[in-house]
Backbone as CSV, one residue per row, in Angstrom:
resi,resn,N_x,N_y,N_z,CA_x,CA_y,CA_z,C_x,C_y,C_z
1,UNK,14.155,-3.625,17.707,13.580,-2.552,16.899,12.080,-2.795,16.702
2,UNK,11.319,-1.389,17.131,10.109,-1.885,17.069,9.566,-2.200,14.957
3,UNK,8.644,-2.726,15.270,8.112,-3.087,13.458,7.741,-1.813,12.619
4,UNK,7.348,-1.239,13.322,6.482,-0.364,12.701,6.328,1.216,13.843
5,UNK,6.120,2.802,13.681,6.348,4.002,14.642,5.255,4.914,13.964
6,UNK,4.370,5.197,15.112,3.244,5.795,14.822,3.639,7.239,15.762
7,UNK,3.520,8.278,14.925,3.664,9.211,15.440,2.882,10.910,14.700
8,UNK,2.750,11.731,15.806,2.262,13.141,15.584,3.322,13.696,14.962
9,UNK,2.510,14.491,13.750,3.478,14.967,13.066,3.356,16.645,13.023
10,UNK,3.970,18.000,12.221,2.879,19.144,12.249,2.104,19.174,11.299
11,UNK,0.973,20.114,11.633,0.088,20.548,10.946,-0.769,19.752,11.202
12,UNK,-0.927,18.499,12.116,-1.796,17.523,12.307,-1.861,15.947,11.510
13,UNK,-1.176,16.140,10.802,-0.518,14.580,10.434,0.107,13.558,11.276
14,UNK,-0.689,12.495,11.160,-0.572,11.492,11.599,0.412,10.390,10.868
15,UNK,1.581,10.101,10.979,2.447,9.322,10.020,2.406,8.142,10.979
16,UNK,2.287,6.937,10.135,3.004,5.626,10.222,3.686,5.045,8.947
17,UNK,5.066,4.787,9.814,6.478,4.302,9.495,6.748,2.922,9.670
18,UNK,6.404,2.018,8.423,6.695,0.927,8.552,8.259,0.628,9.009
19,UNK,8.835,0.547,10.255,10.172,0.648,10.539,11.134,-1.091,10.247
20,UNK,10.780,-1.475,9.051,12.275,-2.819,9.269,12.806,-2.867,7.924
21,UNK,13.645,-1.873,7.837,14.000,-1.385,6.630,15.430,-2.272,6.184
22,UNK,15.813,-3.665,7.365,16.827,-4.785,6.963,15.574,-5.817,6.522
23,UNK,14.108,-5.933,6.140,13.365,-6.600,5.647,12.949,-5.574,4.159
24,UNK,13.375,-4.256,3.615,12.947,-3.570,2.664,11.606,-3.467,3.044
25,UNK,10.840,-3.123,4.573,9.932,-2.491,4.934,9.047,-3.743,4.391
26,UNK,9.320,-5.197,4.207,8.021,-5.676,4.296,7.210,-5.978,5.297
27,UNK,6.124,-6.498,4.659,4.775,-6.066,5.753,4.647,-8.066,6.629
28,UNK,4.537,-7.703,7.590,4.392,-9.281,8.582,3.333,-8.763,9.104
29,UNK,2.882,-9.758,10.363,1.315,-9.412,10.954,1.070,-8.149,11.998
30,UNK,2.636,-8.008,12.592,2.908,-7.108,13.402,2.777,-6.062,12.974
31,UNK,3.469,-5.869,11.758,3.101,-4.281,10.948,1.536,-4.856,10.180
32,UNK,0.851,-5.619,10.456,-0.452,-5.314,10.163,-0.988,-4.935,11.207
33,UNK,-0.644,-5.403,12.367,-1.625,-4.754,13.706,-1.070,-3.212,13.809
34,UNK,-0.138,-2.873,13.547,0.479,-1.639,13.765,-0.616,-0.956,12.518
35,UNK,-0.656,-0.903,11.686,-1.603,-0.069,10.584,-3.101,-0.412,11.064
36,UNK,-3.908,-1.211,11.285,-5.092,-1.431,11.820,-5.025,0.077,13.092
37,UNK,-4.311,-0.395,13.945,-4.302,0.723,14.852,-4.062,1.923,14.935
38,UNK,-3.107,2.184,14.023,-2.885,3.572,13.302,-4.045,4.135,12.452
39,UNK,-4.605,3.168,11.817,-5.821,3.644,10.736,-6.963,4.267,12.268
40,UNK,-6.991,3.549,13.138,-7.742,3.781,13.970,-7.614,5.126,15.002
41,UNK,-6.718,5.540,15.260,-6.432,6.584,15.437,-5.821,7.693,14.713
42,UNK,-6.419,7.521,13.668,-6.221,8.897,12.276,-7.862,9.351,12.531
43,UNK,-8.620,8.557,13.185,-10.251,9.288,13.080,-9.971,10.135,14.394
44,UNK,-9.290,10.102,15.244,-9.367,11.539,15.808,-9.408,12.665,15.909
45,UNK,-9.946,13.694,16.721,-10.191,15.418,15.881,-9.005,15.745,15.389
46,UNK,-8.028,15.980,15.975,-6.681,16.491,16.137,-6.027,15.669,14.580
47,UNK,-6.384,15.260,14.242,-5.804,14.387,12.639,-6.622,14.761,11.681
48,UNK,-5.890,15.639,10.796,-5.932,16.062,9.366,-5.771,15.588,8.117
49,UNK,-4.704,14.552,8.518,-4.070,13.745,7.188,-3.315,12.933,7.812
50,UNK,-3.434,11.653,7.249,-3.087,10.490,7.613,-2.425,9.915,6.620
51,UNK,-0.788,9.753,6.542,0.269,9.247,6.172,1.427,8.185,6.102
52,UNK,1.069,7.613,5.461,2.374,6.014,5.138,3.650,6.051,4.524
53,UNK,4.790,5.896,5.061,6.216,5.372,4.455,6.896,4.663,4.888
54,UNK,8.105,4.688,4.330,8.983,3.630,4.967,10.104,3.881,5.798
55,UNK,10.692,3.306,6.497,11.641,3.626,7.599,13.356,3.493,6.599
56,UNK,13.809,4.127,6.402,15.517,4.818,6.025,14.829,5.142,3.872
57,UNK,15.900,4.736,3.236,15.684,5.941,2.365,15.678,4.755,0.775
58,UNK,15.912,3.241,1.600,15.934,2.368,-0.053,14.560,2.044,-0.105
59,UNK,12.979,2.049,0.081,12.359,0.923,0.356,10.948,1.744,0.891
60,UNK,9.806,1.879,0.531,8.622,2.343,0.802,8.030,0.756,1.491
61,UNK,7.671,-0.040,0.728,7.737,-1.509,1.507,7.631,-2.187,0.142
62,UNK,8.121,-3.474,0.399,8.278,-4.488,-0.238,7.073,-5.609,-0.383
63,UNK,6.386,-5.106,-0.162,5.288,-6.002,-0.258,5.344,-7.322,1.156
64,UNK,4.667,-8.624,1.044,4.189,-9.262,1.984,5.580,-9.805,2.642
65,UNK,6.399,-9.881,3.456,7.434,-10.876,3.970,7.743,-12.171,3.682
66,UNK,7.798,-13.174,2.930,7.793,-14.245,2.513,8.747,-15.159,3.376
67,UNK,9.175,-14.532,4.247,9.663,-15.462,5.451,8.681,-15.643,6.549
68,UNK,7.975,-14.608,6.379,6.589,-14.811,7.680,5.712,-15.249,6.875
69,UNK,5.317,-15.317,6.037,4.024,-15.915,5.172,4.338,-17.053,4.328
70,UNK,5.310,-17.656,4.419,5.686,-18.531,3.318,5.094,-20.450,3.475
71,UNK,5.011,-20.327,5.071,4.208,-21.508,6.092,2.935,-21.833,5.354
72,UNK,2.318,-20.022,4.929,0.892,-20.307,4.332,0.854,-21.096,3.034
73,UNK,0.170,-22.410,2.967,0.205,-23.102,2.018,-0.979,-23.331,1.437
74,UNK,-2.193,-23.639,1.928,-3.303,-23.557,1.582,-4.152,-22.728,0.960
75,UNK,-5.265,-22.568,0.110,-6.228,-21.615,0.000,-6.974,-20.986,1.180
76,UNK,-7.147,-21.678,2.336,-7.605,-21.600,3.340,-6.694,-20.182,4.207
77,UNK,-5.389,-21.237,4.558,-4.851,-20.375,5.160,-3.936,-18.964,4.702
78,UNK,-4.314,-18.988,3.279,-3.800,-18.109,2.588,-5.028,-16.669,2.306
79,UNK,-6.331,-17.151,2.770,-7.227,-16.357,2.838,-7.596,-16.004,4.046
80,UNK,-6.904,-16.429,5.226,-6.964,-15.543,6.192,-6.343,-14.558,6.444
81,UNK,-4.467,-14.259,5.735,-4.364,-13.361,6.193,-4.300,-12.343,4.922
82,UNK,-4.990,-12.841,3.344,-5.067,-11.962,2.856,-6.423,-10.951,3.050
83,UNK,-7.536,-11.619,3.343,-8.452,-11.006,3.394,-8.540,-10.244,4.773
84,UNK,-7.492,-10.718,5.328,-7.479,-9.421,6.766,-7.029,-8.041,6.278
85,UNK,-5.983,-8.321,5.291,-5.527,-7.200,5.051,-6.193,-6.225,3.782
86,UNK,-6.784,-7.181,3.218,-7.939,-6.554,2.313,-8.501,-5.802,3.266
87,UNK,-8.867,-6.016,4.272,-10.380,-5.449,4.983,-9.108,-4.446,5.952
88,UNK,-8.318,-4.308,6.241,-7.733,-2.901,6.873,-7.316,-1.864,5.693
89,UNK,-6.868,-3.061,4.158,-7.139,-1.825,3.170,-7.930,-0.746,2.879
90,UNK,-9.100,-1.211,3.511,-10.691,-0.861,2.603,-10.691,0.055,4.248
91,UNK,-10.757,0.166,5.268,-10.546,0.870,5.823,-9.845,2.186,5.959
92,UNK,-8.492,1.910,5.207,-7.412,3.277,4.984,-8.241,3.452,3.830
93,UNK,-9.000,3.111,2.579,-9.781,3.532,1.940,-10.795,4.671,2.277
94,UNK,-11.460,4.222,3.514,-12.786,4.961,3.363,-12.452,6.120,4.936
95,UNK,-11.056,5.753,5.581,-10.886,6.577,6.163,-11.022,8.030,6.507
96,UNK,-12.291,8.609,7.206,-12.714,9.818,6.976,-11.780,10.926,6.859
97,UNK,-10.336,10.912,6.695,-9.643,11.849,6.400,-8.582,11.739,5.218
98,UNK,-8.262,13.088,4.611,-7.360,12.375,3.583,-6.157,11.695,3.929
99,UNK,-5.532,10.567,2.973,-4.929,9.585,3.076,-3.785,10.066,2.134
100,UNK,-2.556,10.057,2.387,-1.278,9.880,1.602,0.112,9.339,1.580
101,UNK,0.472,8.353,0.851,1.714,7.498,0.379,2.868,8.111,0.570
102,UNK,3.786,8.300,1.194,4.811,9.073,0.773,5.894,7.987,0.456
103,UNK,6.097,7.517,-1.022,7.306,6.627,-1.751,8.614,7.310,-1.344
104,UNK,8.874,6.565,-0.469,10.552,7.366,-0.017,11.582,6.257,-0.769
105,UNK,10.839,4.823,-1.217,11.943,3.917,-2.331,10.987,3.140,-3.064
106,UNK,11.641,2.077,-3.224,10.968,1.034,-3.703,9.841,0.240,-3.726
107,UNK,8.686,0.140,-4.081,7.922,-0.206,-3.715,6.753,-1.344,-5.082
108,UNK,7.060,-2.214,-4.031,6.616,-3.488,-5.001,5.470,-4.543,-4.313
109,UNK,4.276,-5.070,-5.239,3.691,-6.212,-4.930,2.786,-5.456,-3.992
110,UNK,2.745,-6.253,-2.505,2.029,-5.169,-1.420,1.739,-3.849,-1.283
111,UNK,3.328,-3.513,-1.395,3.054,-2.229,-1.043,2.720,-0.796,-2.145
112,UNK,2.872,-1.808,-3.537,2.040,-0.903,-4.398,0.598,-0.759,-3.801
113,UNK,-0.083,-2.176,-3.337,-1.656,-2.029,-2.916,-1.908,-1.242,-2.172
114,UNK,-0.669,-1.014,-1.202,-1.054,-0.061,0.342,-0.771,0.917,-0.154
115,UNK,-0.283,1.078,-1.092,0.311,2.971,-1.791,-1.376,2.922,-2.306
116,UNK,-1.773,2.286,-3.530,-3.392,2.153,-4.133,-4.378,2.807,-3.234
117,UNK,-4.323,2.484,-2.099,-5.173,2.659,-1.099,-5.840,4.252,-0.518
118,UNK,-4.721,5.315,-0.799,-3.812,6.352,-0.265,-4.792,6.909,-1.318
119,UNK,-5.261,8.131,-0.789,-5.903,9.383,-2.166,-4.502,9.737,-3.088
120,UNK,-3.611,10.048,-1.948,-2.403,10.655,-2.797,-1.309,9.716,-2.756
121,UNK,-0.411,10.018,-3.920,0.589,9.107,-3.906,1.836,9.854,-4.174
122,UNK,2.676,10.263,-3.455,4.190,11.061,-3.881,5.435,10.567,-3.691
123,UNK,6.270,10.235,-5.148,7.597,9.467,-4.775,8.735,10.424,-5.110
124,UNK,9.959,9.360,-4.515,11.037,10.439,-4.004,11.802,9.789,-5.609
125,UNK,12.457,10.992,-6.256,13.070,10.822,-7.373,14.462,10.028,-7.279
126,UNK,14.334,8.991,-8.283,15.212,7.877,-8.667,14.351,6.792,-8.011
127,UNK,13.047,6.488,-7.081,12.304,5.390,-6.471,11.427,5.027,-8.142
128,UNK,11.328,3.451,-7.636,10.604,2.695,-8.378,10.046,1.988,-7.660
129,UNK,8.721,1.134,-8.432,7.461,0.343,-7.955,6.419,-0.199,-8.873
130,UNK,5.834,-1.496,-8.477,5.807,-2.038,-9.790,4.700,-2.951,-9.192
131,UNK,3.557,-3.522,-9.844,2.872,-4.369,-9.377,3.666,-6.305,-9.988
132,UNK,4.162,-6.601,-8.603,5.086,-7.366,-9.697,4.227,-8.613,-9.267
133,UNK,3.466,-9.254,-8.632,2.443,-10.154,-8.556,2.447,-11.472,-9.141
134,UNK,1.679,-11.146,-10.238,2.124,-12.189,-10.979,3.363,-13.310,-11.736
135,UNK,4.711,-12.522,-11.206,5.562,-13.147,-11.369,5.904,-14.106,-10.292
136,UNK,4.993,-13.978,-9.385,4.947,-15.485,-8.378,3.612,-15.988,-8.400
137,UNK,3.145,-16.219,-9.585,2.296,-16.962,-10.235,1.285,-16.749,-9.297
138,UNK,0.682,-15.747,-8.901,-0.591,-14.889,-8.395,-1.013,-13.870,-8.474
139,UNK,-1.831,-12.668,-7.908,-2.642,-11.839,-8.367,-2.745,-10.846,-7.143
140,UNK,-2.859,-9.606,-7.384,-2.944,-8.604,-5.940,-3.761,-9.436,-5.203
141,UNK,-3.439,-9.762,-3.943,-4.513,-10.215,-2.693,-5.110,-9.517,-2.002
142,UNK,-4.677,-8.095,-1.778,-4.832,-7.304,-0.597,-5.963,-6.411,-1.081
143,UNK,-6.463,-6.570,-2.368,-7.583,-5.846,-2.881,-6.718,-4.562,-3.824
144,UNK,-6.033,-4.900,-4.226,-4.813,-3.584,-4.807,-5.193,-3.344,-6.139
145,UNK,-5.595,-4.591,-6.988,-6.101,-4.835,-7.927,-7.243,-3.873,-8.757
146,UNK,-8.344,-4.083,-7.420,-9.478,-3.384,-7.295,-9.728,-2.059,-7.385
147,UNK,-8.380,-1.793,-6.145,-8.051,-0.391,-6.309,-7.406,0.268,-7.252
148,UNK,-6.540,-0.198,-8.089,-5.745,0.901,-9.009,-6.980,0.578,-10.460
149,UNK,-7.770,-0.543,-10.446,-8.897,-0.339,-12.129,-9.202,0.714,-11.369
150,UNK,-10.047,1.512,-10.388,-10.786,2.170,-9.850,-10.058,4.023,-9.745
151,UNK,-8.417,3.588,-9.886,-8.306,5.370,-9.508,-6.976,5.334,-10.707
152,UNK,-6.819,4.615,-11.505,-6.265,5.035,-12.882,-6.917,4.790,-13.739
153,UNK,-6.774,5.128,-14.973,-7.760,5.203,-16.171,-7.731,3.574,-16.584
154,UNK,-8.645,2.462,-16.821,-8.537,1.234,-17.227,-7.338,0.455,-17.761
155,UNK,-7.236,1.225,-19.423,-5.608,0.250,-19.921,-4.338,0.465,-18.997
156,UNK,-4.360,1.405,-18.173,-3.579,1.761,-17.664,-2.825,1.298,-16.574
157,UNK,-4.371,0.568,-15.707,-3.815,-0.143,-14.374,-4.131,-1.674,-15.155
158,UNK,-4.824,-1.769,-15.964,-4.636,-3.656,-15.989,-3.385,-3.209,-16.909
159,UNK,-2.698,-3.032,-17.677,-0.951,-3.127,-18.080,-0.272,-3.016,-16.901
160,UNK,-0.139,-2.474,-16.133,0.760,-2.500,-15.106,0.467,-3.541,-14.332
161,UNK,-1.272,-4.286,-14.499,-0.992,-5.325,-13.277,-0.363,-6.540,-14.175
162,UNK,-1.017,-6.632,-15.552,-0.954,-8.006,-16.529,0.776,-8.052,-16.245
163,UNK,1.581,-6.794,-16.548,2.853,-6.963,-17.465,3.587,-6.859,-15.902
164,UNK,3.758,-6.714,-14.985,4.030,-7.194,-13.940,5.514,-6.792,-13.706
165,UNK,5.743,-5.297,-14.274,6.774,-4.576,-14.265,7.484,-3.656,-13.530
166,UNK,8.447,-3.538,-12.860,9.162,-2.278,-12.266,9.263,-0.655,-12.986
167,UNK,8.692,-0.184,-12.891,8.489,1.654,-13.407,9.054,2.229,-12.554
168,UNK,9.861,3.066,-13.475,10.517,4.485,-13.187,9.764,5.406,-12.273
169,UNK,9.958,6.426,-11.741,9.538,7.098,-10.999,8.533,8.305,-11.914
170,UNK,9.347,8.306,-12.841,8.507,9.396,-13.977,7.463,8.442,-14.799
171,UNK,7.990,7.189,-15.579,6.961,6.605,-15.664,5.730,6.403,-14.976
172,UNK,5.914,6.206,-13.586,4.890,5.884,-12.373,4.058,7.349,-12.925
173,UNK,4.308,8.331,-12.746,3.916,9.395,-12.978,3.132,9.990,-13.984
174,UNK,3.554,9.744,-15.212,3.196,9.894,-16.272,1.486,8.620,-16.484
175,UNK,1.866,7.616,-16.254,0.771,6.685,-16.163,-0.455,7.459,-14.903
176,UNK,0.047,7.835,-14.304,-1.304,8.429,-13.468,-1.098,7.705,-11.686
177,UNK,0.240,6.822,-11.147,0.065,6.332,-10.094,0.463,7.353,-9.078
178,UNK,1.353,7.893,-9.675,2.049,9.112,-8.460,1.366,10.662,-9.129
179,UNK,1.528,11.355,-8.152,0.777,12.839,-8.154,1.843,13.581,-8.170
180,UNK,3.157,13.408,-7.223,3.956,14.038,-7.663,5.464,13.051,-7.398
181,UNK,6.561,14.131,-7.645,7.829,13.661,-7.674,8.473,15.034,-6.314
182,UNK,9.327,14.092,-5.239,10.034,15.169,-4.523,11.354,14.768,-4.316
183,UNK,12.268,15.779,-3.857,13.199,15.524,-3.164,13.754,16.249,-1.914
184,UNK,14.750,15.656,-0.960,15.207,15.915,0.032,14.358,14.761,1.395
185,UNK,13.168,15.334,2.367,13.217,15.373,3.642,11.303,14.419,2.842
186,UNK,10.970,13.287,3.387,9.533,12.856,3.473,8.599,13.571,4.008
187,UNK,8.833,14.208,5.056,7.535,14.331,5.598,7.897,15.698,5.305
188,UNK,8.891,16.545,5.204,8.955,18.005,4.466,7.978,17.881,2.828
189,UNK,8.375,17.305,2.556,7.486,16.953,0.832,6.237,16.801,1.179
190,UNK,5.748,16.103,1.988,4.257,15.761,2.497,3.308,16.763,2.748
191,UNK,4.226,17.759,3.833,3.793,18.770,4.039,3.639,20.334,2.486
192,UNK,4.740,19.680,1.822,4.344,20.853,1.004,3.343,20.435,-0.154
193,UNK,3.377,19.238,-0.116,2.369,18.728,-1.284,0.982,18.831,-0.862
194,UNK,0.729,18.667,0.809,-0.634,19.296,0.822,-1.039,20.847,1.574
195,UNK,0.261,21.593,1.467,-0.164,22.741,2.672,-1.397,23.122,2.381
196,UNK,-2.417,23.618,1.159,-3.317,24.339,1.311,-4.207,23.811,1.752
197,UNK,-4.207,21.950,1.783,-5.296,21.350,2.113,-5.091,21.529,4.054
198,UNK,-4.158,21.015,4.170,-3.397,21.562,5.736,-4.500,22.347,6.417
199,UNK,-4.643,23.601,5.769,-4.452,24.641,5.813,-6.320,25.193,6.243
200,UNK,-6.734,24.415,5.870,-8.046,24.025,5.706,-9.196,23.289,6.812
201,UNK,-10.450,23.651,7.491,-10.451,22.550,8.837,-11.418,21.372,8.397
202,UNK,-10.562,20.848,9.499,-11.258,19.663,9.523,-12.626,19.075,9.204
203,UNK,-13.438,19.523,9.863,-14.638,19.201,9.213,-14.835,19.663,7.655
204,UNK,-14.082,20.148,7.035,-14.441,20.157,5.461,-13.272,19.136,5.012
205,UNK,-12.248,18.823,5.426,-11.736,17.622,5.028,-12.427,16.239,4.824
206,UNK,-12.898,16.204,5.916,-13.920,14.873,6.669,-15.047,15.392,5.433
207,UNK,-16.028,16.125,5.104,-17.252,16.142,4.568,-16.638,15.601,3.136
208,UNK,-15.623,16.401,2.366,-15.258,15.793,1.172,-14.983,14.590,0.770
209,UNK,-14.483,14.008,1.977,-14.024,12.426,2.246,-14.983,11.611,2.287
210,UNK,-15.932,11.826,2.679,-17.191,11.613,3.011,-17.877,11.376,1.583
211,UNK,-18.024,12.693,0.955,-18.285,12.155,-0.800,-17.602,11.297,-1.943
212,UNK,-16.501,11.151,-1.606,-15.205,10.195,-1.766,-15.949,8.600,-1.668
213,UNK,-15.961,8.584,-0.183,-16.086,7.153,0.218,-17.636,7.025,-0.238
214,UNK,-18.518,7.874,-0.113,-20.033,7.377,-0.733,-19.670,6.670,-2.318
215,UNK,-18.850,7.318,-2.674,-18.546,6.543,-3.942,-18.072,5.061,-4.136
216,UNK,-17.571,5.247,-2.757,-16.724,3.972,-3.066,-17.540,2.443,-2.480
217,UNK,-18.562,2.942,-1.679,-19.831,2.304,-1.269,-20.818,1.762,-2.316
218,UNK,-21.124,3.064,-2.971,-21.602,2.749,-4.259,-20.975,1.761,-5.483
219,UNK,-19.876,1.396,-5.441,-18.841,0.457,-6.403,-18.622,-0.560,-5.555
220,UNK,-19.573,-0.934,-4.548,-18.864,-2.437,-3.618,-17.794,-2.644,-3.955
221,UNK,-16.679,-1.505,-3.342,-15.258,-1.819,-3.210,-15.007,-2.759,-2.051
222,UNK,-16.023,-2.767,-0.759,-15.338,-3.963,-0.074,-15.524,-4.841,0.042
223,UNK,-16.730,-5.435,-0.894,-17.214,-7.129,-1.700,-16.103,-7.238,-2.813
224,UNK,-15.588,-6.584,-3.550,-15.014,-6.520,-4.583,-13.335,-6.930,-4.026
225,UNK,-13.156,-6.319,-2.969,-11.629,-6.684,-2.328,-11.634,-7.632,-1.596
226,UNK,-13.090,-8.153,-1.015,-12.402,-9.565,-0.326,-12.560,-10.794,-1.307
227,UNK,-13.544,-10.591,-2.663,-13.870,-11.268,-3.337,-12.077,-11.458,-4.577
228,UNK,-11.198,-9.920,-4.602,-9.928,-10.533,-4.630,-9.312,-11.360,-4.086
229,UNK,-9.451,-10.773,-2.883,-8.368,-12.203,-1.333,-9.148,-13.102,-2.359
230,UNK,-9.978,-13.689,-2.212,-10.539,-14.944,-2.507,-9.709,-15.964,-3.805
231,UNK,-9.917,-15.153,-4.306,-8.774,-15.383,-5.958,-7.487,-15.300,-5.678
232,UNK,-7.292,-14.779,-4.965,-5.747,-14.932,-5.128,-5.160,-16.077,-4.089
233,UNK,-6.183,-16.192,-3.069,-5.965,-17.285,-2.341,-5.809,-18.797,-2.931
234,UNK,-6.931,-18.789,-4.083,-7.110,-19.752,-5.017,-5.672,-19.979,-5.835
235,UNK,-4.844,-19.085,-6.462,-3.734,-19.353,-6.973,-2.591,-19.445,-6.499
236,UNK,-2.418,-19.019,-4.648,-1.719,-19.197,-3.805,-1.302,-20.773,-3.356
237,UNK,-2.582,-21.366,-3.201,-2.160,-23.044,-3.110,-1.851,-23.671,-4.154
238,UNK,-1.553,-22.998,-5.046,-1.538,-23.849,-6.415,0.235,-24.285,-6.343
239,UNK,0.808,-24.889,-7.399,1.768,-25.276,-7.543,2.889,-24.553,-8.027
240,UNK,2.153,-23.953,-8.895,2.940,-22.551,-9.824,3.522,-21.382,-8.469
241,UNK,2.663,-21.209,-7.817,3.159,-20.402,-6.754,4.139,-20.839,-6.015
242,UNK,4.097,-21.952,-5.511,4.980,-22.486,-4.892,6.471,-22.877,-5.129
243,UNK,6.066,-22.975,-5.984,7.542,-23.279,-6.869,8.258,-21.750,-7.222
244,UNK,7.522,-20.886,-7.397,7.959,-19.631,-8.016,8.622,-19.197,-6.450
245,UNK,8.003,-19.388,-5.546,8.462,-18.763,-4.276,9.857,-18.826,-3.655
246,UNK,9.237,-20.705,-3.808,11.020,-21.608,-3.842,12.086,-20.974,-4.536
247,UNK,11.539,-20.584,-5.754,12.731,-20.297,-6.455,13.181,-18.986,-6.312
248,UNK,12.485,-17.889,-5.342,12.724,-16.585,-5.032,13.320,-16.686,-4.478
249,UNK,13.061,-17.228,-2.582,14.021,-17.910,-1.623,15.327,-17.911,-1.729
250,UNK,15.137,-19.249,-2.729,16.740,-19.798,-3.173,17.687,-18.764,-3.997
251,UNK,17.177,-17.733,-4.766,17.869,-16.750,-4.820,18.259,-15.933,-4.332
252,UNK,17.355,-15.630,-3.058,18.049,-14.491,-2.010,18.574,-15.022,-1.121
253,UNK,17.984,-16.059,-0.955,19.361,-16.798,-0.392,20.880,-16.980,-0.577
254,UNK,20.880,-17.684,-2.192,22.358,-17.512,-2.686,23.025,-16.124,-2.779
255,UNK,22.361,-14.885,-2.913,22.804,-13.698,-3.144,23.210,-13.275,-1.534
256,UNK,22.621,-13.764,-0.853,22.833,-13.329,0.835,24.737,-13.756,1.235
């Protein structure tokens, strides 16, 4: 099974489908090269809107794989592959077209950051997601951090990062992370949540985006996100992490 399915969608949407939905869609290096390359071909004419979910119906992604990343022990080597993915964040960031999340489940740790990233964010009712981070005694790496002080109102995103909680789908909502709530078909919802923008050409998509990302130039969002990796790399070699990890492991393990 491939990792990850990049495909044309209508109306000119570009979707990538994190596809390993017996991992709860977490993210390994493979589905990082798969999004690098996808981000890279969303700047084509023919792409309107450029779209992320997850492959079957429990699981938007689970954040980092901890069977593929778990080797990383160091600050060192723990800042290589966070700050890679910081820097393809900050890319789907400033991506000259609009960007949108579609929460088809669960979505925790990582893949709250990669939802952060997204102008829009729309989850499927009864899904939850949670910046849960710090309960393995660290801190968004991927620059996620950065991103939600920046596109929710202040108390709003440091409580959700401090308290390191799973939210409801309406909660998510009500706090300001999701835009909307759907049900039935993903990429049917996608499409109706942006038809008028759809609907609209391209070059005025791109120009608005354009005033978007000048902003985000102006806020050294991408000194600010690798200067996260950096920190979180720092609490990654620490001991507290390690142990917290162990002890994740060993629970999904015994539950397996």
């Amino acid at each position: 099974m491939e990792p990850y399915i990049i495909s044309k969608e209508n109306e000119g949407v570009l979707l990538f489908k994190i596809n390993r939905p017996d991992r709860r869609n977490a993210i390994n290096f493979d589905v990082m090269n798969g999004l690098e390359e996808a981000i890279r071909l969303a700047s084509a004419d023919d792409v309107k809107v450029f779209a992320i979910t997850g492959a079957g119906s429990q699981a938007f992604c689970s954040g980092g794989d901890l069977a593929a990343f778990h080797l990383l022990k160091t600050e060192e080597q723990a800042y290589g592959m966070l700050s890679r993915m910081a820097e393809i964040l900050y890319k789907l960031l400033v991506l000259p077209k609009p960007t949108i999340a579609i929460l088809n489940g669960i979505a925790v740790g990582g893949g709250c950051e990669i939802a952060s990233a997204c102008d829009f964010r729309i989850g499927k009712n009864g899904m939850k997601a949670g910046f849960v981070q710090a309960n393995l005694a660290i801190t968004t790496g991927w620059g996620g951090g950065t991103l939600l002080l920046e596109k929710l109102p202040h108390p709003n995103a440091l409580k959700m990062l401090l308290e390191a909680k799973i939210h409801s789908a309406e909660e998510l909502r009500e706090i300001g992370f999701l835009h909307d709530l759907y049900e039935g078909d993903p990429m049917e919802a996608c499409l109706s949540f942006l038809k008028e923008s759809l609907e609209k050409e391209t070059g005025v998509l791109e120009a608005y985006k354009t005033l978007v990302n000048k902003k985000w130039e102006l806020l050294s969002m991408k000194e600010r996100m690798k200067e996260e990796a950096a920190g979180c790399a720092l609490l990654w070699e620490g001991e507290a992490h390690h142990k917290k990890v162990d002890e994740f492991m060993h629970q999904k393990n015994k539950n397996n």
